[in-house]
N, C-alpha and C positions, 0 to 999 in steps of 0.2 A: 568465494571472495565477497567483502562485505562491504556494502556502499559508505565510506567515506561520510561523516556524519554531518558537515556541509552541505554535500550535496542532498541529502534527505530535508534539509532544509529547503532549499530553492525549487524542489523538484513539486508539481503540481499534476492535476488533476485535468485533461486536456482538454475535457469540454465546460467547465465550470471555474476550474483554477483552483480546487482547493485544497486542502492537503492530503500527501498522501502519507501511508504508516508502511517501516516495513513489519509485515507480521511474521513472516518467515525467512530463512537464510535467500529466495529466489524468487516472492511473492510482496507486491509493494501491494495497501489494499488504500482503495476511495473508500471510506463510509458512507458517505453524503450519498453519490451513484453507486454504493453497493456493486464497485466491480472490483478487481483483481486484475492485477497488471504483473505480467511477467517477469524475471531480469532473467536474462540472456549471457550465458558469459561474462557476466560480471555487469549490464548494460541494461539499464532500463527499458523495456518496450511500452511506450505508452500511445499506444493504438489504438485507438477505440473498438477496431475489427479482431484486434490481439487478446483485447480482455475478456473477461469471463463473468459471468452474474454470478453473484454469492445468494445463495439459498438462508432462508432467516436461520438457522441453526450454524453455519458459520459464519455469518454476518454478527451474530453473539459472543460468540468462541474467540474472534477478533475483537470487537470492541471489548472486550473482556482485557485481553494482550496490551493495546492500546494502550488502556484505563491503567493496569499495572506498570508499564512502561510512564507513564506521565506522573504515579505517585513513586516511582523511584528514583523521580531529578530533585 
């Protein structure tokens, strides 16, 4: 299920506020705090205790995704 392209707009980063990407069909990713946040059933979890650290080699792989995403609007 694919988030609704609205709500990728309004949706933020919960300790900083700032945007998030999604980079995968179930993976929303912060760049800024280099975490990754879950979606659940179709459902955002933006936990702090829920996310996960991204390692510099996918924290690349994503802003890479991003960067293509932003040059094909």
């Amino acid at each position: 299920m694919a988030l609704p392209p609205w709500l990728l707009d309004v949706l933020a980063a919960p300790d900083h506020h700032g945007p998030l990407h999604l980079v995968e069909p179930e993976v929303l990713y912060d760049p800024q705090g280099r975490r990754a946040y879950p979606i659940v059933d179709g459902i955002p979890v933006l936990l702090l205790d829920d996310a996960r650290a991204v390692d510099d080699a996918e924290h690349e792989r994503w802003t890479a995704v991003i960067a293509q995403g932003a040059a094909a609007r």
